[in-house]
C-alpha positions in Angstrom: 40.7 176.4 251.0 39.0 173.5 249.6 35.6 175.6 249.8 37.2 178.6 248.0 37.9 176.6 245.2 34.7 175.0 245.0 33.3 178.8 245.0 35.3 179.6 242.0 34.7 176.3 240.3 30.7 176.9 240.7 31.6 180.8 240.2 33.0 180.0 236.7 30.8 177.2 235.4 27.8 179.9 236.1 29.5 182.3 233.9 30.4 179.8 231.3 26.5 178.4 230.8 25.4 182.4 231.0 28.1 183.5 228.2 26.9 181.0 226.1 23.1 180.7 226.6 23.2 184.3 226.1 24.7 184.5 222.7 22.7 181.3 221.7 19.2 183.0 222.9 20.4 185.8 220.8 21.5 184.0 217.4 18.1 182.8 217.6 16.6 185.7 216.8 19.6 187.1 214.5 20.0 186.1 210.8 23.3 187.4 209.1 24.3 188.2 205.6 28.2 186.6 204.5 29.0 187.1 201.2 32.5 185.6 200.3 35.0 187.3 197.1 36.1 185.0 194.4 39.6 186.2 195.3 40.8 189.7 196.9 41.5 191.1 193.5 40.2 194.6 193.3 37.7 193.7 190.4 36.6 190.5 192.9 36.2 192.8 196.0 33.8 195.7 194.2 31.9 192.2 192.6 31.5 191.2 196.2 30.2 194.3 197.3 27.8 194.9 194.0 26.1 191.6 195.0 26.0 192.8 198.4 24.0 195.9 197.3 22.1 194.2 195.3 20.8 191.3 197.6 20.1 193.8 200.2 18.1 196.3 198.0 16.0 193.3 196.8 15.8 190.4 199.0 13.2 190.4 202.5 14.6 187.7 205.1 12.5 186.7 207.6 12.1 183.3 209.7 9.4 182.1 207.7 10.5 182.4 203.9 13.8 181.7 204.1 13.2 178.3 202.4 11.7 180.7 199.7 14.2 183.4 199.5 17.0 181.4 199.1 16.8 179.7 195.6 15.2 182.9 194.8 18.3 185.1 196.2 21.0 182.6 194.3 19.2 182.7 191.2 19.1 186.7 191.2 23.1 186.7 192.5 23.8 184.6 189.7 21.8 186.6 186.7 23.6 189.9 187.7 27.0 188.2 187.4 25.9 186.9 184.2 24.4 190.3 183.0 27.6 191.6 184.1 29.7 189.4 182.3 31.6 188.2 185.3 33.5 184.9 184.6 32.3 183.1 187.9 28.6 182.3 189.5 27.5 182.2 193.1 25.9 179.4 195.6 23.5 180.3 198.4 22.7 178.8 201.5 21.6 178.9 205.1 23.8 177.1 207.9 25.2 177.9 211.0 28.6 180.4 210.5 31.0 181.3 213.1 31.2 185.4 213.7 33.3 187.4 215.8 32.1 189.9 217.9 30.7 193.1 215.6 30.4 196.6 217.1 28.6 199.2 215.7 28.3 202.8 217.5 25.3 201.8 219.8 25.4 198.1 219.8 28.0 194.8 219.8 27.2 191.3 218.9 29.0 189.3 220.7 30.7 186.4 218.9 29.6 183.1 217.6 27.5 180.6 215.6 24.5 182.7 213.8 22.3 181.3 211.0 23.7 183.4 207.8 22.4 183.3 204.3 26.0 182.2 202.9 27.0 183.5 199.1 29.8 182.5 197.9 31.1 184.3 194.7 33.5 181.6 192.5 36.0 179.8 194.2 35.2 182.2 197.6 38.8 182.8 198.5 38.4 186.3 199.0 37.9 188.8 202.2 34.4 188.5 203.3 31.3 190.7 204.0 28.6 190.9 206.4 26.3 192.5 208.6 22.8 191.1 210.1 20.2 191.0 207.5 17.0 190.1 210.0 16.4 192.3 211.6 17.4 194.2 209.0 20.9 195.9 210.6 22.7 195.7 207.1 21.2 199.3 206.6 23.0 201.4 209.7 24.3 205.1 209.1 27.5 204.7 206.9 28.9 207.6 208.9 29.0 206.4 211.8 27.5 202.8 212.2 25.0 203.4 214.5 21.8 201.5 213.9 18.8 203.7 213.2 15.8 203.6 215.6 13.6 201.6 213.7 16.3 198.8 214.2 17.3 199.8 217.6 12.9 199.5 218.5 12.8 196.4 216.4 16.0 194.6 218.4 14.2 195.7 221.4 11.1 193.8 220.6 12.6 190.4 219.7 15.3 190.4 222.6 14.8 190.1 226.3 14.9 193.3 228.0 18.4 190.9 229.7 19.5 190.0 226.2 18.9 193.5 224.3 20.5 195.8 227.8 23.5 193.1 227.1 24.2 194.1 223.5 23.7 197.7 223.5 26.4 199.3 224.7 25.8 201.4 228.0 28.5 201.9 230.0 26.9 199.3 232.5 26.5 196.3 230.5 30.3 196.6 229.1 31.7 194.6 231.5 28.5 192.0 231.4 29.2 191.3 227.2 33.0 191.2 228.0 31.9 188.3 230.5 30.1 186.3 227.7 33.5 187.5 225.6 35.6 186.2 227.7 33.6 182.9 229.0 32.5 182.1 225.3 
């Protein structure tokens, strides 16, 4: 008895350092995009997603300019709310954010801490947005949320062939990414 439990103890703690070292070797590679509403006011929630469209049509986040991009990003948030006459500004910057898991049609991140280019818009008590701007996922088929191939190739290059067959969803690795799910 004493040597079944000692299986199940080892058995778990295995599972609990794999759930997480996979997810942290994956939010290495991953930078997300959270924009937070001024409140959940209609007018606050299309402002949300106007900056939205607007970052991701302009701003190109990679590893090594995010130092650059992010005064850069804030001070271009905050001239299209000025522009636009809305009664608030915004604040940008990079930290570590808590995500839940995020599926699109081919693919699920699984949840936790991810760097993220943070906006908040005024007092950022609204619903938020977000989607993962390097590599650049932000731009998947509105249809049907599948990420396009370039995406899909580029994930494949950055990721271990482990940590990419983990987060696209096959019908074999389902029950692996519920592991890290679960043991997360």
């Amino acid at each position: 008895m004493k040597r079944l439990l000692l299986a199940v103890f080892l058995c778990f703690g295995c599972m609990v350092c794999y759930a997480g070292g996979m997810q942290e070797s994956i939010s290495e590679n991953v930078t997300r995009l959270h924009i937070v509403a001024n409140s959940n006011s209609q007018y606050d929630q299309q402002i949300k997603l106007d900056v939205r469209d607007n970052i991701i049509s302009s701003v190109e986040i990679n590893k090594d300019n995010m130092n650059d991009v992010l005064p850069e990003t804030e001070k271009k948030v905050n001239e299209y709310l000025e522009k636009n006459n809305v009664p608030y500004r915004a604040t940008v910057e990079y930290k570590d954010t808590y995500f839940p898991t995020k599926t699109y049609a081919n693919l699920s991140l699984p949840k936790g801490k991810y760097k993220a280019v943070n906006v908040k818009l005024g007092k950022a008590m609204g619903e938020n947005w977000w989607c993962v701007m390097f590599p650049p996922l932000c731009f998947t088929d509105g249809a049907t949320g599948k990420i396009d191939n370039e995406g899909t190739q580029y994930l494949k290059k950055i990721l271990s062939e482990d940590e990419y067959r983990l987060i696209s969803l096959n019908d074999d690795m389902k029950f692996k990414f519920k592991i890290i799910e679960i043991f997360k």
